[in-house]
N, C-alpha and C positions, 0 to 999 in steps of 0.2 A: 576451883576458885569461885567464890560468890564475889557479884559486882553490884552496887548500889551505884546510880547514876545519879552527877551533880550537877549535870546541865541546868539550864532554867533560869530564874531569877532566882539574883543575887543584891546584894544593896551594897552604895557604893560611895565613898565619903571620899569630896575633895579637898585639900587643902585650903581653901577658901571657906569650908564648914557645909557646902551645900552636901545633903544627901540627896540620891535617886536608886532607885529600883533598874537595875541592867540587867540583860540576859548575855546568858554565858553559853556559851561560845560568841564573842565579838568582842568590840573595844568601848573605852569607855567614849573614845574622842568622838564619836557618833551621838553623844549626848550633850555636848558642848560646843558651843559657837567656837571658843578657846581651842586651841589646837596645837597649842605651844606648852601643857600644863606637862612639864617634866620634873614636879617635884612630886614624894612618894601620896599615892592612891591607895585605898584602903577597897579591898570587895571581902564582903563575908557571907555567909549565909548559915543556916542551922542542917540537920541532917539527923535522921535517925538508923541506929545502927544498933545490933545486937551481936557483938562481937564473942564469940563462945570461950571458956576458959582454957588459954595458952593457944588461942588461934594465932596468927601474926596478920599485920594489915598494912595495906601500902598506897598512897595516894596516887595515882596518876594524874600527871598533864598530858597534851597535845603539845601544847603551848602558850607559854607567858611572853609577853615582851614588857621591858626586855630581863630587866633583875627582879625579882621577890623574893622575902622570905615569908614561911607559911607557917603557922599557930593552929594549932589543933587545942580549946578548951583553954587558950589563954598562955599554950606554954609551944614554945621555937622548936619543929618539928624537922625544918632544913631551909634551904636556900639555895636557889639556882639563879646564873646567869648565863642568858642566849637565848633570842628571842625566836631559833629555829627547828629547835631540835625539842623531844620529847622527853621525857622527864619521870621519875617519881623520888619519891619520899617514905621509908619506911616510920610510919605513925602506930607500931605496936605499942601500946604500954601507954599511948594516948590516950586513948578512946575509951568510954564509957558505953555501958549499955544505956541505950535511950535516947534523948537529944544532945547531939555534939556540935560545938561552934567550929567551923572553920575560916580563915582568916588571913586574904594576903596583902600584905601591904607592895605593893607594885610601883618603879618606876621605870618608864620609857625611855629613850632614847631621848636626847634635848640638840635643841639650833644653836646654842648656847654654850661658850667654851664653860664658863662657870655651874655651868650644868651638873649631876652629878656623873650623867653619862653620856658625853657631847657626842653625837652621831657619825663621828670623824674616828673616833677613838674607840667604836667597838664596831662588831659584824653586823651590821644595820643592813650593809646592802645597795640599790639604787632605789626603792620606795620610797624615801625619803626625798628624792630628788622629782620622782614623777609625781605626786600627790602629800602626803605628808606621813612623819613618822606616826604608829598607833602605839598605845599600850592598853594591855589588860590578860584576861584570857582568852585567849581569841582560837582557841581548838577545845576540844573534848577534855572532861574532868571524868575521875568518876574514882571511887572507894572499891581496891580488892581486899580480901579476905583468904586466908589457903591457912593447912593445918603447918605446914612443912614447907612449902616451896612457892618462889611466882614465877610463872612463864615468864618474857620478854620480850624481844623481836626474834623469829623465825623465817627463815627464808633456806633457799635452794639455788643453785644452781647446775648447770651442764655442759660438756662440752661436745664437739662435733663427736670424740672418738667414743661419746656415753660416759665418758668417766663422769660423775658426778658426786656433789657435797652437799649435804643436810647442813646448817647452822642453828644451835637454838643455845639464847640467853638466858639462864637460869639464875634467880637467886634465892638462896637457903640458908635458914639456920646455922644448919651446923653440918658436918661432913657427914655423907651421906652418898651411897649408890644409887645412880640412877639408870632405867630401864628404858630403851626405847625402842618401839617396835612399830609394823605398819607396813606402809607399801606406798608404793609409786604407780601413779595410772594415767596410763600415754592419753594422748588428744583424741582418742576411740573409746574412754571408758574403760579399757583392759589394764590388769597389773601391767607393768613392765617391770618392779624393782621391788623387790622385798629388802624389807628395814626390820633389824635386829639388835642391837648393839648395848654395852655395859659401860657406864663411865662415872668417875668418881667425881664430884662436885664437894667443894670445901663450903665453910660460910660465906656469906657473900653472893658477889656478882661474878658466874663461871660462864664459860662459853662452849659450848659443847660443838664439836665436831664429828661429822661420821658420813663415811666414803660410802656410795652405792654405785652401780654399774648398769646403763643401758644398753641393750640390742637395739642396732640398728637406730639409733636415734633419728626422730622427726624432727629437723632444723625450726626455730622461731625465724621469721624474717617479714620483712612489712608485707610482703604479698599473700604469704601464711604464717599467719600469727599462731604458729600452733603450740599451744600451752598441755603441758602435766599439770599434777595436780597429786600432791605427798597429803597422807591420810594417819598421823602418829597418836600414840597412847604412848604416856610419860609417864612413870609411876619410881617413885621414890619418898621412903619415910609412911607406908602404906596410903598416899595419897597419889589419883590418878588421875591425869586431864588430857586432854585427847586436842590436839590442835590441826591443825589442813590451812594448806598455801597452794599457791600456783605458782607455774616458774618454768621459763624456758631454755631450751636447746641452742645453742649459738654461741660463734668464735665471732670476733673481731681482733681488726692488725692490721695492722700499716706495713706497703708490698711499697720500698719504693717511693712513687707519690701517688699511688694508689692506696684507697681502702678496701679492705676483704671483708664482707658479710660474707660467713657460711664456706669461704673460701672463694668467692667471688664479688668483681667489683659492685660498689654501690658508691652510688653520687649524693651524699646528702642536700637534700633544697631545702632548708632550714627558714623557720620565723621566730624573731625576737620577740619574747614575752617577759616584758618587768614583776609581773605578776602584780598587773593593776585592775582593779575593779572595783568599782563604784562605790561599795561597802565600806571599803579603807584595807580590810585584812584581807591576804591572797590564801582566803578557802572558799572557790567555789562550790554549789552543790553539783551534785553527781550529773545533775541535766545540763547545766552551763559545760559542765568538762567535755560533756559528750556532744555537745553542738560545736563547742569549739575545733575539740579533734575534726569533727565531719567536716566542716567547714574549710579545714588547714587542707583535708586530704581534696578534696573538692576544686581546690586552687592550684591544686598540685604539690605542695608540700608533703615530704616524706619524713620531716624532721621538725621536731618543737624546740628550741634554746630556751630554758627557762634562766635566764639573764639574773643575777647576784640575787636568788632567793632560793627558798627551797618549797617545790611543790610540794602539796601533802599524799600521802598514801592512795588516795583514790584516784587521782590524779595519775600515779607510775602505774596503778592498774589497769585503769581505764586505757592507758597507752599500748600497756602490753597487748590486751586485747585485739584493739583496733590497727597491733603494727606499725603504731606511730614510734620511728625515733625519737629520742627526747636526748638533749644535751642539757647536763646538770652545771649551771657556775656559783663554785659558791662563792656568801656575798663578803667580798674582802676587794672593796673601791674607794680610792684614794685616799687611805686610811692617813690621819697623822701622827707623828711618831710622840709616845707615850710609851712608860715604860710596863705599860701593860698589854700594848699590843700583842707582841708574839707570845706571853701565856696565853692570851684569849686565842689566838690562832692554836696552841698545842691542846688547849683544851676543849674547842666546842668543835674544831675541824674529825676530829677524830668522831665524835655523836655525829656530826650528819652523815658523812660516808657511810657508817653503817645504817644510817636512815633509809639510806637510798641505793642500798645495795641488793640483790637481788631480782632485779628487775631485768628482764633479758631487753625491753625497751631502751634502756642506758647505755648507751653507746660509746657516749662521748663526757669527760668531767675535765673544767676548767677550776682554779684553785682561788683564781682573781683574776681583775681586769684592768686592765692596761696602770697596771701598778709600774712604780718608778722606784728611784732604789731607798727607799721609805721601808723597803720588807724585805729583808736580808736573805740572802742565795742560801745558808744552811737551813734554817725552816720552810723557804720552799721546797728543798730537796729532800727534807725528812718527810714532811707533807705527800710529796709527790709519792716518794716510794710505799708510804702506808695507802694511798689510795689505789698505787698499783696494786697493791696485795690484795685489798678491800673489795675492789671493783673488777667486774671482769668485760674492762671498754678503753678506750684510748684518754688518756689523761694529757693535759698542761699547765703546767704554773700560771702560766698568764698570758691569759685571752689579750690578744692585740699587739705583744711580745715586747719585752724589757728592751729590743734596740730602735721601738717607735714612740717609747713612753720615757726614754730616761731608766732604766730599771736593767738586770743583768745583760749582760751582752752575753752569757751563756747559760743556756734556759734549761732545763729541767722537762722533755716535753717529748710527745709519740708525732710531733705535725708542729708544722706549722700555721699559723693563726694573726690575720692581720685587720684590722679594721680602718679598710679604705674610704670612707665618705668622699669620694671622689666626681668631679663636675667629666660627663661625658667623653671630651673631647682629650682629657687627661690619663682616664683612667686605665688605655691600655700601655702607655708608659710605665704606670706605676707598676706594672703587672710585669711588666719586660725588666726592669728593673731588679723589684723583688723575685726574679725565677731565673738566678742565672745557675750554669750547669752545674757548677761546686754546691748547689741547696737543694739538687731534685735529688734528692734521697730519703727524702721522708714529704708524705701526705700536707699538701698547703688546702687550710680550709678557711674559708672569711668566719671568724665569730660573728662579726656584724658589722655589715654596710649595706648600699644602696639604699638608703631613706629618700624619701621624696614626700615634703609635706603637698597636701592640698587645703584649698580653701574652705574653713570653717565658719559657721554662722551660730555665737551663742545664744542669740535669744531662739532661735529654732531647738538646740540644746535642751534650754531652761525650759520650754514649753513641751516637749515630752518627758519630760521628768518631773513634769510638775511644778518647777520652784523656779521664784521671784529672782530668784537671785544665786549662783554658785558658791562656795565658801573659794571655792580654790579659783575662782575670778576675781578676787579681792586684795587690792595692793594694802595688806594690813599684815605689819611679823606676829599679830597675834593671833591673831584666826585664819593670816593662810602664812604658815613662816614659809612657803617652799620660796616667796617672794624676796628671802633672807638670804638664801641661795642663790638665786638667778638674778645678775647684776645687767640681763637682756629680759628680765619679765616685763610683759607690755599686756597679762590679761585684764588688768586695772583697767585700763585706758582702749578696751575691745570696741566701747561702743562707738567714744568718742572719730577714734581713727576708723571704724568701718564710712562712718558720716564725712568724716574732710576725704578720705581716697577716692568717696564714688563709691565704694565697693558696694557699699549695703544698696546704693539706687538698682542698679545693674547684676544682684548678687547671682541668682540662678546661674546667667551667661557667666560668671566668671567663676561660680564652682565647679559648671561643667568642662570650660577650658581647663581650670586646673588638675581636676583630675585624669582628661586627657592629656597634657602635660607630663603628669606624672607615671604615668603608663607608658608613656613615649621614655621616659626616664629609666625605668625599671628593667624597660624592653632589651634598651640597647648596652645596658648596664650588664644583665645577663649574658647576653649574646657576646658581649665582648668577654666577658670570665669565661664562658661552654668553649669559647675558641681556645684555649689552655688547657691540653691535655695535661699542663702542670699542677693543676689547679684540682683540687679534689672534693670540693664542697662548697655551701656558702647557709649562711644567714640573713634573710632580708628584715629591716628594722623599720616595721615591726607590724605584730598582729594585730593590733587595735591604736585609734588615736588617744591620746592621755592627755590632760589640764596641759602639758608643756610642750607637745608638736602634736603634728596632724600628720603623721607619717606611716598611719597606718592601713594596712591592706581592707582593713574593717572600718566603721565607724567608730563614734561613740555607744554605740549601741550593736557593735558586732554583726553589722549589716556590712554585705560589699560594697566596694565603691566601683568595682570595676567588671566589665563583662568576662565573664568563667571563662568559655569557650578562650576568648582571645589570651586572655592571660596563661591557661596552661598551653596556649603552641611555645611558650618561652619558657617556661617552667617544667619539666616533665622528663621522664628518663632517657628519649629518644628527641633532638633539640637539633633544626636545622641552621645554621649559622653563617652568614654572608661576609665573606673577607675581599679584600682588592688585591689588585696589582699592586709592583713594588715598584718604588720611583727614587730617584734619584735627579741632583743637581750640584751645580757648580757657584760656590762665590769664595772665589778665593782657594777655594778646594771641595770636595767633594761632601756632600749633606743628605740627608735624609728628606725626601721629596715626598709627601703623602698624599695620594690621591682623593681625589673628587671623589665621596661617598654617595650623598644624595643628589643633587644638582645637576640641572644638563641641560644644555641647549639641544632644544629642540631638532632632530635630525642628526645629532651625533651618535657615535657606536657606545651602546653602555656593555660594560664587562663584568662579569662577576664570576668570583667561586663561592660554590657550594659548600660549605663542610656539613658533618654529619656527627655530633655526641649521641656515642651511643653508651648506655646503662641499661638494656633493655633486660640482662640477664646471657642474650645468646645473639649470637653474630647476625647481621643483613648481609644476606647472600644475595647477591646480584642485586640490588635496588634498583627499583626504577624512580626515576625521578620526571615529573612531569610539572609545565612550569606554563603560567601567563601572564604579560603586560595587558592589564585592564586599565581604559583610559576613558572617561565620559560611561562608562558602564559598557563598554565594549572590548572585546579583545582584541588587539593591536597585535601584538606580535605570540607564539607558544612554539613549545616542543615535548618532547620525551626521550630519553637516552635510563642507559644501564649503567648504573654508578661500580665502582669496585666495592669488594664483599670488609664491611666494618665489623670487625670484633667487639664486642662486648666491653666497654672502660678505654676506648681511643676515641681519638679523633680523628678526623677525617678527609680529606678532599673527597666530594663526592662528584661534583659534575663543576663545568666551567661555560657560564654563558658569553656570548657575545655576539650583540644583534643590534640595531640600526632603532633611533628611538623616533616616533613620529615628529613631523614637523610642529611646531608650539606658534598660534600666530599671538595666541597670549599665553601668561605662567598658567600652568593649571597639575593638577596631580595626577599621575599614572601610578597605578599599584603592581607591584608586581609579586606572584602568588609562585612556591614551590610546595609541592605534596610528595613527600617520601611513600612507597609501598616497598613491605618486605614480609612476604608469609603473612602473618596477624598483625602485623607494627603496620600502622599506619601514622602520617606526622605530617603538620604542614605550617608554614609560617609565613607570613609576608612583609613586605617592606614599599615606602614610599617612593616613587620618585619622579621629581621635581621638573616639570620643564619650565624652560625660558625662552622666547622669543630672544634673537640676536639685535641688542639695541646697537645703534652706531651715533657715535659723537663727533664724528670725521668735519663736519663744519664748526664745533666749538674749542674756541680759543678760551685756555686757563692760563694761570697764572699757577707757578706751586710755590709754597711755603713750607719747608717739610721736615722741621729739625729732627722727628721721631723715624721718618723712611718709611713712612705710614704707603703712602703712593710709588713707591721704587717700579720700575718698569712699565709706567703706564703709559707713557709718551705715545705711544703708538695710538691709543686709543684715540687719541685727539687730532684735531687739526694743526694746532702746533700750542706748546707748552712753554711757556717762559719761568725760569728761576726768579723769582722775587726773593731780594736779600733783606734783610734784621733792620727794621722800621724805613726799610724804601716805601716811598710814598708810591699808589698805586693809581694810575692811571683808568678812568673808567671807560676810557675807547679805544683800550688798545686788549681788552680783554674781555671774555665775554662771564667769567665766572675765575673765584679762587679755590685751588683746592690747599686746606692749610691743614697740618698735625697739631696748631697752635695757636688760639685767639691772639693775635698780639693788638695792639693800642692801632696801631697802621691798618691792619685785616680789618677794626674795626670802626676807622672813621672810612676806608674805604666804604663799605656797606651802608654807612651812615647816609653817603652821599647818592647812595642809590645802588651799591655794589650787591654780587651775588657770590656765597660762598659755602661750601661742602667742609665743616672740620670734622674731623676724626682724632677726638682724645683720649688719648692713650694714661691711662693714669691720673693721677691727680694732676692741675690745670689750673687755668684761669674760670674756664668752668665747673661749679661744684659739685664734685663726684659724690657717692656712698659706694663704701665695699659692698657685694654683694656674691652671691653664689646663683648663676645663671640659670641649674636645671635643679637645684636641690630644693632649695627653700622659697622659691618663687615660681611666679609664672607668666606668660607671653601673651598680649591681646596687643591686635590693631585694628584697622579698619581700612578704609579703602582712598589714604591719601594718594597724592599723583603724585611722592616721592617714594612711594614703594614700587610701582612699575608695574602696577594687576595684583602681587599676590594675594591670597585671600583665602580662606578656610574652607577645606573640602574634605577633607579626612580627620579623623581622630588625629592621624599620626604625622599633621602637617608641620607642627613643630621642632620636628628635627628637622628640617629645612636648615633650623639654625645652627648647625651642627659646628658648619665652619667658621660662624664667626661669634658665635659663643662668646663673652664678656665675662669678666671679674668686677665693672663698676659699671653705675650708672648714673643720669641725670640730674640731681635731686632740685629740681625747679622750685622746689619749696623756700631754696638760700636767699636771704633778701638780694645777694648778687643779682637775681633774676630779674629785679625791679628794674634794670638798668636800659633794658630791654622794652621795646612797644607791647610785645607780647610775648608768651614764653607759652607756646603749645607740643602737649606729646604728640607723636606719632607712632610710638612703637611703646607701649606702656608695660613697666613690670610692677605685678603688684607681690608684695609680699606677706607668706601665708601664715608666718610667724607673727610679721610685727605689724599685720592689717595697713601697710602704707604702699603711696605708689611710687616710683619714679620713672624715667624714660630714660630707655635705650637707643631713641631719636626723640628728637623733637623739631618744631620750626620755630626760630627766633627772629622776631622783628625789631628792626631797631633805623629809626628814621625810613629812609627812601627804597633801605636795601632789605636783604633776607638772608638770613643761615639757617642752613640744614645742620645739626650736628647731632652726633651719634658716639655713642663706645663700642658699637660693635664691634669686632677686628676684621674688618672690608680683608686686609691683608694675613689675614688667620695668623697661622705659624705659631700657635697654642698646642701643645702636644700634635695628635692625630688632623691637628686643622692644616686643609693645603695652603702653602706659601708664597704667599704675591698675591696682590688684587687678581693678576692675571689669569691666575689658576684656582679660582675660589668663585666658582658660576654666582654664587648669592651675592657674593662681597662685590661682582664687580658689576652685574644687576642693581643692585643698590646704588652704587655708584653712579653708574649713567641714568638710572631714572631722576635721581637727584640730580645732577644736572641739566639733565633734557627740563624737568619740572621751573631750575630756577631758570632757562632762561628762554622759557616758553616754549620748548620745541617741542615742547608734548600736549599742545593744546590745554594743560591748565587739568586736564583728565589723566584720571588713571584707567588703565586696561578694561 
């Protein structure tokens, strides 16, 4: 076959009359401020060819997005739609010898129901969502030539027992025998397989198959990536071409709720990739891939999710290589019903499978994502079963699964797959929930959760890249439509709101809290999934930050955010994991009592278990586990013991501490470190913990108001407690402070008159909340008022402090409500990393003579995992009396 290549400049004529000169491979939308132009685009260019008489010729793509038809010398040579899959066109009988026009008229994907091709109504994908739709040619072109025949996609595969399968796409003339011969050569360079075989090819497009056999096969697996390497000579119709693949050795299957690499378990740690980069089209060059991969591996990921697109060729290469899993989904997201949809699913699903088949990297293929019942149960099922045939990896209709989206209640699927974006203190509910005994029969993997945005700065952005200004920071549906989309888009308004929050005065400090924040996020997010021997994988979201979150492990410029070392003691195939004791209580009957995580007074007994996720490959025989409370940079308390021998794909109890914690005469942080050793596994992890001075409020007299039951059981803590009833007027010498679940009119002339008062609002109020997500999409700063009681920032990992009182709302001081008040100041500030604003999760309010402290924390937890009662919640009840001591002077006006 001869190839004449069409890369290059092209010229490119838009609907509006403008021409310009674009190079091909890319899009056109890189030349246009317009970003929204979804009506047809014209690219042509000329070409010289000397095609010989009765040769035949065939156009290749990479890829067009999303529909075109192509003209070869003025006359309709074909037409394809799907902007993911590879392509050609046979153009014999077109062509001239000498100069030849070629010619596509192209359109894109549009925001626009009126569109011709509204990006709801075909396989677009999520690109559309994180940066904006492209069109044009945006992969490889180029002109073949052949007397008789054109190769196509070729590939191999193999299984543990050697058995192995050659595939090659052929297409011909006319009917004709074809020859193929060669050999297979193992990961050493030597044969391993001789290829020989005869098979008859019709006109057209034939698929040829042909069985070979290895000895002793060398498994592919991330830690040996050991690749063959088939060497063939094709000859048919006396024309002969000679093609060579790689391709590895490797089983996968679902044991259970295990998965089997190679016949043994593996634990996917997977990173969500949209396939966004800066360019607009998701083809990186060969060095970006291969930094990326290094990068992922580096962090500790063993798995890439390429999230509703399809990576190109170099990309499943560069994986196989380097051992990286790759999870393929293809892009089929909240598609609307049109009655074109399921042709377009039977007809372009069927091109990528075989796109991206052959790759021993492939592990894993999703079909869509968290689809609803929009996409009928028999085309997923027909789908499913051609990719089971197609692929040789664990397949599912749909990433996120049809009974958390609205969509079948019976799936089509080797696992399960759920996508929990879940707030800390919840998330091992959700997990106990979804893994009850009737469901551990097959493999549970997250597609994707655990996101945690951090704080972003775009003029820092703009200023390494050079530019005035972003397209995709622009509240405009014509130059950025993603803003057509996102009915929460606030990049418009970046700079405005970085200047009213504060953020931008104080940015540094508050980038660097947030990314410790979001570490602490990620941390305990993990640890609580590796405690689920149910649990068989995950996906973190995501590998880089994109125009619409910051939730990625990378920057904008695929730089970490976060220190290597720390991040894989949580990430990695050998993962220490801290669980509690089991508690129990009585109201009424008997409840679910959850212990004190972080927090402790000072001089109390802290207890904890060890577990132990192992994936190492091979059991920890006797572990030692050796362990220290570091406190002020000293060791306080250590040990060493011999744990029990962990298997290979279990869990674990490994060791159980329980020791005496220094006395606290203020809060300050103890670390406490354990390090696993077993033979060459070495592992170590740490965790924060909290102490408190024991405050006493034994001479302050309150008043309660309490319609929520915010304060249930606190009586004790006080001197004595009086019930204040529904607008009792409130005496100011008969108490020394109120504690209320609810500003009422009374709570608040009392204060007026000089009163002191503690509320805890639960919910929406008299004071104005905002919903909010406590560890996901924000972050925590305070300072050193004397109603927090000392605490103050010493570790990265000081924010889960707030474990137990974790919030759904906050403050929004901003409500002209606020005016009503002397003053309205934060003391516990969350700013948010999305929409650059602040609000408080305490603050002080003045109003006339008196003061309030008010907060949404939940002082009295009982949020999933949070403990129950002020009384058993060391933060909450901390909070609680310094807030008191603070209003009514017993703490000298100071904090710790």
């Amino acid at each position: 076959m001869n190839r004449i290549e069409l890369n290059g400049a092209w010229q490119c004529s838009f609907p509006d009359g403008q021409h310009l000169e674009v190079m091909v491979p890319g899009c056109f939308d890189v030349y246009r401020k317009e970003k929204d132009i979804a009506d047809a685009v014209t690219l042509s260019r000329t070409f010289c060819a000397e095609i010989g008489e009765g040769k035949r010729a065939l156009l290749y793509f990479g890829g067009v997005s999303y529909y075109c038809d192509i003209y070869v010398n003025g006359r309709l040579a074909g037409s394809h739609e799907g902007m993911w899959d590879n392509f050609s066109t046979d153009v014999s009988g077109l062509l001239k010898n000498g100069e030849n026009e070629l010619t596509l008229t192209v359109w894109k994907p549009g925001y626009h129901k009126e569109d011709r091709f509204p990006l709801r109504e075909v396989l677009s994908g999520f690109i559309p969502d994180v940066l904006c739709t492209f069109g044009g040619i945006w992969d490889d072109v180029y002109l073949l030539s052949a007397d008789t025949y054109f190769i196509g996609r070729h590939c191999a595969s193999a299984s543990l027992d050697g058995a192995g399968k050659l595939t090659v796409d052929i297409n011909c003339a006319d009917q004709i025998p074809v020859k193929i011969t060669g050999a297979v050569y193992g990961p050493d360079g030597r044969k391993a397989a001789a290829i020989c075989a005869q098979r008859e090819a019709g006109p057209g497009e034939n698929r040829l198959e042909i069985p070979f056999e290895l000895s002793e096969p060398d498994c592919w697996s991330p830690n040996r990536p050991q690749m063959y390497r088939y060497d063939l000579e094709i000859t048919a119709g006396g024309q002969t071409e000679r093609v060579e693949n790689a391709f590895g050795c490797r089983s996968i299957q679902a044991d259970d709720s295990r998965i089997l690499l190679n016949g043994e378990p593996v634990y996917p740690r997977g990173i969500l990739h949209w396939g966004y980069y800066s360019g607009l089209t998701p083809r990186p060059g060969a060095g970006v891939i291969r930094d990326e991969i290094a990068k992922c591996r580096q962090y500790g990921f063993n798995m890439i999710k390429h999230c509703l697109y399809i990576p190109r060729e170099e990309y499943l290469r560069q994986a196989d290589e380097a051992g990286m899993l790759l999870w393929i989904e293809l892009p089929l997201w909240l598609p609307d019903v049109s009655e074109e949809l399921e042709p377009r699913i039977l007809r372009e699903f069927p091109r990528l499978l075989n796109q991206i088949k052959g790759h021993p990297s492939v592990v894993m293929a999703s079909l869509g994502c968290e689809l609803d019942d929009k996409v009928g149960g028999a085309v997923l099922e027909e789908m499913y079963r051609l990719a089971k045939r197609e692929l040789n990896c664990l397949v599912r209709d749909n990433s996120g699964s049809g009974e958390c989206y609205g969509g079948l209640a019976v799936d089509y699927a080797d696992f399960s797959d759920y996508h929990f974006y879940g707030e800390l203190q919840n998330m091992e509910n959700l997990m106990e929930n979804f893994t009850p005994v009737w469901k551990r029969n097959r493999p549970w993997i997250y597609g994707e959760f655990c996101d945690s945005d951090t704080m972003r700065d775009l003029a820092e952005v703009r200023g390494r890249m050079g530019k005035e200004e972003l397209f995709w920071e622009k509240a405009d549906p014509v130059e950025n439509p993603i803003s057509i989309l996102k009915p929460d888009f606030y990049l418009g308004s970046h700079e405005e709101r970085m200047k009213e929050s504060g953020i931008r005065t104080d940015f540094s400090l508050i980038k660097e809290l947030s990314f410790n924040h979001s570490m602490v996020h990620r941390k305990t997010t993990l640890e609580e999934t590796r405690a689920f021997e149910e649990i068989s994988g995950y996906n973190i979201t995501s590998i880089r930050d994109v125009p619409i979150a910051t939730s990625g492990i990378f920057d904008d410029f695929m730089e970490p955010k976060f220190d290597r070392k720390l991040f894989c003691s949580f990430n990695s195939d050998v993962m220490l994991i801290p669980a509690w004791d089991l508690g129990r209580t009585w109201i009424g009957a008997d409840r679910v009592l959850p212990r004190e995580r972080y927090n402790f007074i000072g001089g109390s007994t802290l207890t904890r278990h060890i577990l132990v996720s192992n994936y190492s490959g091979s059991a920890l025989v006797d572990p030692v586990l050796s362990w220290s409370l570091e406190t002020d940079g000293h060791a306080w308390a250590g040990g060493k013991e011999t744990g029990r021998t962990v298997l290979s794909g279990t869990v674990r109890e490994c060791a159980y501490l329980s020791f005496a914690l220094p006395k606290a005469g203020r809060p300050s942080t103890a670390v406490l470190k354990v390090k696993l050793s077993s033979g060459a596994v070495e592992c170590e992890n740490r965790w924060p913990v909290f102490l408190y001075p024991e405050l006493s409020c034994a001479d302050v007299r309150v008043g309660l108001y309490d319609p929520c039951h915010i304060f249930d059981r606190t009586e004790p803590l006080f001197q004595s407690m009086t019930r204040i009833a529904d607008e009792q007027e409130i005496a100011l010498d008969e108490i020394d402070a109120v504690l209320t679940s609810r500003l009422t009119p009374a709570v608040l002339r009392y204060v007026e008159r000089g009163g002191k008062a503690v509320c805890v609002q639960r919910g929406t109020g008299p004071l104005p909340t905002v919903p909010v997500a406590f560890w996901r999409e924000g972050m925590v700063r305070y300072g050193s008022h004397p109603a927090l009681g000392g605490i103050r920032y010493e570790n990265w990992m000081d924010d889960l402090r707030f474990f137990g009182v974790g919030t759904d709302t906050s403050l929004d001081l901003t409500d002209p409500y606020y005016s009503h008040f002397t003053s309205a100041e934060p003391v516990i500030l969350r700013y948010d990393c999305r929409e650059w604003k602040k609000s408080a999760y305490m603050a002080e309010l003045r109003l006339g003579r008196g003061r309030i402290l008010a907060t949404t924390l939940r002082l009295e937890g009982g949020m999933g995992k949070q403990p129950l009662f002020i009384t058993n919640n060391t933060l909450g009840r901390h909070l609680l009396m310094s807030a008191v001591l603070d209003l009514t002077g017993r703490n000298g006006g100071q904090a710790f």
